[in-house]
C-alpha positions in Angstrom: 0.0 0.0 0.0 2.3 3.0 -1.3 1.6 6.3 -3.0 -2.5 6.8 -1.9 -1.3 10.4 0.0 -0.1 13.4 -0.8 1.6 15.8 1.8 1.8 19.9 1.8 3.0 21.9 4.2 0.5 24.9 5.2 3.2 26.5 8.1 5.5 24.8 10.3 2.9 23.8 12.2 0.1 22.3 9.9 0.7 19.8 7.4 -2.2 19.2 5.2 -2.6 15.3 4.2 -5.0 14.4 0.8 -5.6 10.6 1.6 -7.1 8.4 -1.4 -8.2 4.9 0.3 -6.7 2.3 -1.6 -9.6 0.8 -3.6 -9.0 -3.2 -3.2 -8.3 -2.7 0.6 -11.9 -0.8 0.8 -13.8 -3.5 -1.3 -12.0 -6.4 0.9 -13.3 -4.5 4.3 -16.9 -3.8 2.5 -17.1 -7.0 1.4 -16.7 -8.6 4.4 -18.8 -6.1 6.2 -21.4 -7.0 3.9 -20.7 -10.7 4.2 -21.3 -10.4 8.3 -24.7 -8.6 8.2 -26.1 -10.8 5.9 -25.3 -13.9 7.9 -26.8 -11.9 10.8 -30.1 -11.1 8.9 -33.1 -12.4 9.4 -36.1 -12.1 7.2 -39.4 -14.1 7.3 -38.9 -15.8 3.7 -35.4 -16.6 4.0 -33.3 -19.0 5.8 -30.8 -17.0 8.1 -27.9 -16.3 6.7 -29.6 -17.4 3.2 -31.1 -13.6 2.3 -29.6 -12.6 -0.9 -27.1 -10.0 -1.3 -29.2 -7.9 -3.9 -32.3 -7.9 -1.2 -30.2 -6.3 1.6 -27.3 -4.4 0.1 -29.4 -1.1 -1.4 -30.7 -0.8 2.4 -27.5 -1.1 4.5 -24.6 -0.5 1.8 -24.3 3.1 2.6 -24.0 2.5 6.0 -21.6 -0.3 5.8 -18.9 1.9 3.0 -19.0 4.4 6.4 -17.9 1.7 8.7 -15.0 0.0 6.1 -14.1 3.9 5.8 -13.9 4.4 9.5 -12.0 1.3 9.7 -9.6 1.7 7.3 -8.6 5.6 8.0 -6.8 5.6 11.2 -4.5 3.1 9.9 -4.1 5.2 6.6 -3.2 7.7 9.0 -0.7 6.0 10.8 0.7 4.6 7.6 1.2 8.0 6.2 2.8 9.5 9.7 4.9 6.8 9.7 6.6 7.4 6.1 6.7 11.0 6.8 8.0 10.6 10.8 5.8 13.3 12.0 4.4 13.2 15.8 0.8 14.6 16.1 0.3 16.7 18.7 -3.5 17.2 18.3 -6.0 15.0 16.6 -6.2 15.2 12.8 -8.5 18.3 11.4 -10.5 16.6 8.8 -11.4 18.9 5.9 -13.1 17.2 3.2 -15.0 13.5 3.5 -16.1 11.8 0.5 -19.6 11.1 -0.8 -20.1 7.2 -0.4 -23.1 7.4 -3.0 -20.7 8.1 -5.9 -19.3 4.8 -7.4 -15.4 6.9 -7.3 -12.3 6.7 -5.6 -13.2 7.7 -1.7 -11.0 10.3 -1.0 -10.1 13.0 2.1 -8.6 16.0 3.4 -6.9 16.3 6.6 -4.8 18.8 8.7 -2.3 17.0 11.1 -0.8 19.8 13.6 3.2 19.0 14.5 5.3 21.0 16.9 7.6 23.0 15.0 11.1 23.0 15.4 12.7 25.4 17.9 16.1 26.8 18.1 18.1 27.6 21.9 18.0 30.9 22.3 21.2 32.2 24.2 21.1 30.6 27.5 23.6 33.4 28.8 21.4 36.0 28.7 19.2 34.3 31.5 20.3 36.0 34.9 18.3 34.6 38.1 18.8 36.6 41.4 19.7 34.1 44.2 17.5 34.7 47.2 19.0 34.8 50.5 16.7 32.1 52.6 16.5 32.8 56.5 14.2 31.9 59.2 13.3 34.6 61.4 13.1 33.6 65.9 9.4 34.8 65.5 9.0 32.4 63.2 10.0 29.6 65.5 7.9 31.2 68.1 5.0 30.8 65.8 6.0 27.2 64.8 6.4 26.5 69.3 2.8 27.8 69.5 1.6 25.4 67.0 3.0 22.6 68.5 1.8 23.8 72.1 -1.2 23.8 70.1 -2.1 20.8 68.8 0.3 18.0 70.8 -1.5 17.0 74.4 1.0 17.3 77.0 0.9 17.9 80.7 3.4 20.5 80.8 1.1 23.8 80.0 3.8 26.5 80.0 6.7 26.8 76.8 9.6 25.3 79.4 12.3 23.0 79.4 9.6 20.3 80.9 7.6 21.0 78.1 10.3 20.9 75.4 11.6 17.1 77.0 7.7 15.8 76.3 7.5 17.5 73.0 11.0 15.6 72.1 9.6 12.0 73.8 6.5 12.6 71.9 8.1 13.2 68.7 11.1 11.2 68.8 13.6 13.4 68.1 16.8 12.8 67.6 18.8 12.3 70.1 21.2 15.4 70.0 17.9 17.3 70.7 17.8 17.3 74.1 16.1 20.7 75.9 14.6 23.9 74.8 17.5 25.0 72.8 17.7 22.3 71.1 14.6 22.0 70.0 14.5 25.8 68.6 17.2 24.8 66.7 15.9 21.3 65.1 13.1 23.7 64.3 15.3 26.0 62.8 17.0 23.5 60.6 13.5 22.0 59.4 12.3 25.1 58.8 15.8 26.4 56.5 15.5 23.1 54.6 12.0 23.6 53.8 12.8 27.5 52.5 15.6 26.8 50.2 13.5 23.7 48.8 11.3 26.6 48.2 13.4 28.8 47.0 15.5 26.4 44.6 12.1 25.3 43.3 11.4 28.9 42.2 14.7 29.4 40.9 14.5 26.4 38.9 10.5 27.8 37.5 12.0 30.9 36.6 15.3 29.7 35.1 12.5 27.7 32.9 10.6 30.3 32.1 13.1 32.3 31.1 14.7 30.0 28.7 11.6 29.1 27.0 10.8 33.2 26.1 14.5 33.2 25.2 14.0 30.2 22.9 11.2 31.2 21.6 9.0 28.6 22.4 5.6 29.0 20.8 3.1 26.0 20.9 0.2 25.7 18.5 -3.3 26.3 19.9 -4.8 22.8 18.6 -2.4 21.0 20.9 -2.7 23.5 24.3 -7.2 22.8 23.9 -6.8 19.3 23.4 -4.2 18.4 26.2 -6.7 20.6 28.0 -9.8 19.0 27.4 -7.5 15.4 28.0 -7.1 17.2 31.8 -10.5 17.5 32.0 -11.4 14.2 30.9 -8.9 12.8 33.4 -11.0 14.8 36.0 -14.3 13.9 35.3 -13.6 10.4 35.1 -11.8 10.0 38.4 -14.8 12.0 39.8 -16.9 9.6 38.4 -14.9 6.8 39.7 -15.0 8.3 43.4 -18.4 8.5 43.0 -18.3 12.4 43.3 -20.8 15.1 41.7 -19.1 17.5 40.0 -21.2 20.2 41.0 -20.9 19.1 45.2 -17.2 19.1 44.3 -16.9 22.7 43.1 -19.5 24.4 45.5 -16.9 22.7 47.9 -14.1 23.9 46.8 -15.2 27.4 46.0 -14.3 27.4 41.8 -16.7 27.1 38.6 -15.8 24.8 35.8 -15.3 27.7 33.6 -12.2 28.7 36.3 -10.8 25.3 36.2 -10.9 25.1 32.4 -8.9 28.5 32.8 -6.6 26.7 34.6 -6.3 23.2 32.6 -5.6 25.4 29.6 -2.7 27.4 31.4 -1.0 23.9 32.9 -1.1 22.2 29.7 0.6 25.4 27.6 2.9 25.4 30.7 3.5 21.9 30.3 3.9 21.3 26.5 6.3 24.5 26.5 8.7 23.2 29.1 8.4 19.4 27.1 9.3 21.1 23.9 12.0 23.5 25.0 13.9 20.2 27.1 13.0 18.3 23.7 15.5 20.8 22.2 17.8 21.3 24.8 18.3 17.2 24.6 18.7 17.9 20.4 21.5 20.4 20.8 23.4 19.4 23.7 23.2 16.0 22.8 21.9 14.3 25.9 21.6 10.8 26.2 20.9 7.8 28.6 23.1 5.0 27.8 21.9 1.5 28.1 23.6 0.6 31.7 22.0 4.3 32.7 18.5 2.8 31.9 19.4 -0.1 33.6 19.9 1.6 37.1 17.2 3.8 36.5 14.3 0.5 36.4 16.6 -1.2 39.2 15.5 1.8 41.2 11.9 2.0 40.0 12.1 -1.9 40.8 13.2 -1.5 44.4 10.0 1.0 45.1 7.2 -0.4 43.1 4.7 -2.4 44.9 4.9 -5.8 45.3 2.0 -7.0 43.4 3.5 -5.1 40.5 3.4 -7.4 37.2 7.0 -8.2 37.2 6.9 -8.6 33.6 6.9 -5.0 32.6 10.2 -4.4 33.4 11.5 -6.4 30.5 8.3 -4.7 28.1 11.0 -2.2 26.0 7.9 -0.1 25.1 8.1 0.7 28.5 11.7 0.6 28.7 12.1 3.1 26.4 9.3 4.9 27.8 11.4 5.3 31.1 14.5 6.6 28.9 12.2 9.7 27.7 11.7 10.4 31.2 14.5 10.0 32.7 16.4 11.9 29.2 14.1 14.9 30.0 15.4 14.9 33.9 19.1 14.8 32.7 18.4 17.4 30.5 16.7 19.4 33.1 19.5 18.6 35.7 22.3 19.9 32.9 20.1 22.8 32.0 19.8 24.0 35.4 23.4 23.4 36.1 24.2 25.3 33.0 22.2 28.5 34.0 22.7 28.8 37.7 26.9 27.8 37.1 26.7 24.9 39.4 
């Protein structure tokens, strides 16, 4: 099955497909079509399975060239993505459909959208302000109070009695020991937990930085459909909790129309930051090597839970579904490295 499409590029983001169904695969799929119904008709007169074709055909053959078409297009599709090696990032656009009454070749018009190819932009000009993290005493004094708050202890009063049951009810370690030492665990805690914080930010911005350096414009087809896949993912689980939709959001405060706002913004958020490490991994080369992959599922292998099918760990669909991931985390990690001059 060669030569049934033609291609032409629109922009560098649409590529417009003309698709002529390949007229002996058609007739086999009709054809047998044909041949099921009629063994499934029944009509007083006729043995089943014994109604002639002639009887039938003028009442259901319309019908049954829409259902070999429908069969036969997604793996034209496929076919022709294949031979071109374009990626969809949105569902085809179908333009024109042909007219199953006409005895002619069926064929249709389709617009596939494709992420275009991006360039780096200079990384160098990206300039992130490190913030200094510290934790104020008042802070600690607020964080004392919160545990006075909500642990039951027969010590009323923020002492050194109180601080001992705190640290037996908590299990501290065993360097914390009195008051003091208990401020200060809760200083530590709390200065891990702000430069988390803060790195986190520093990473966003660095992100977002890059990606309005580099240009990084995603098509609108793909940003509405990866949002209307987020709210699919909702509504389902909803559906699988057992939750109303409307309960959920007078509960939570927030109209559909407000979480639609926000599906759309994660999923442009999220398709610019895949594209722009998609690049990154093109032009500095990244790559996980084979004994890098292998580590990486030893680790996944080590957390998973132990009714886990044990057999996807040798699936290299899967395999090679982990060395996307773990390529885009590399390239993150290196990225990051690059632009903070660690």
């Amino acid at each position: 099955m060669t030569d049934f499409y033609t291609r032409k590029d629109i922009d560098n983001t649409t590529v417009e497909f003309t698709v002529t169904v390949p007229q002996d695969e058609f007739k086999k799929e009709y054809s047998a079509l044909l041949k099921k119904n009629l063994e499934d008709t029944d009509i007083k007169g006729f043995r089943k399975g014994k109604v002639p074709t002639d009887f039938v055909e003028p009442q259901i053959g319309n019908s049954l060239k829409i259902q070999a078409f429908e069969k036969l297009v997604p793996m034209l599709i496929t076919t022709a993505l294949q031979k071109e090696n374009l990626e969809p990032i949105a569902p085809p656009e179908y333009k024109e459909f042909p007219d199953f009454k006409q005895e002619k070749e069926l064929t249709f018009t389709m617009n596939i959208t494709i992420m275009p190819e991006f360039k780096l932009g200079n990384l160098k000009k990206i300039k992130i302000t490190k913030e200094e993290v510290k934790v104020e005493e008042k802070e600690i004094d607020e964080a004392l109070e919160n545990i006075k708050k909500n642990q039951e202890t027969k010590e009323k009063e923020l002492n050194e009695k109180w601080a001992k049951e705190i640290i037996d009810l908590l299990k501290l370690e065993n360097d914390v020991k009195d008051l003091k030492g208990l401020r200060d665990h809760i200083r530590e805690a709390m200065q891990r937990q702000k430069e988390h914080m803060v790195r986190h930010k520093l990473e966003d911005q660095a992100l977002q930085e890059a990606i309005k350096i580099s240009n990084i414009t995603i098509p609108e087809q793909a940003i509405q459909f990866e949002a209307e896949e987020r709210e699919r993912a909702f509504t389902t689980d909803m559906q699988q909790k057992g939750i109303n939709i409307d309960d959920f959001l007078k509960a939570n405060n927030i109209t559909l129309e407000k979480m639609r706002e926000l599906w759309i913004k994660d999923a442009k958020q999220a398709l610019e930051a895949d594209a722009f490490l998609r690049t990154y991994i093109k032009e500095r080369d990244i790559k996980v090597t084979d004994e890098d992959l292998k580590t990486k599922i030893e680790q996944i292998k080590t957390t998973a839970p132990k009714e886990t099918d044990q057999s996807i760990f040798e699936n290299e669909e899967w395999k090679e579904y982990i060395r996307r991931i773990e390529q885009k985390e590399v390239a993150f990690q290196s990225f990051i490295k690059e632009v903070l001059g660690e």
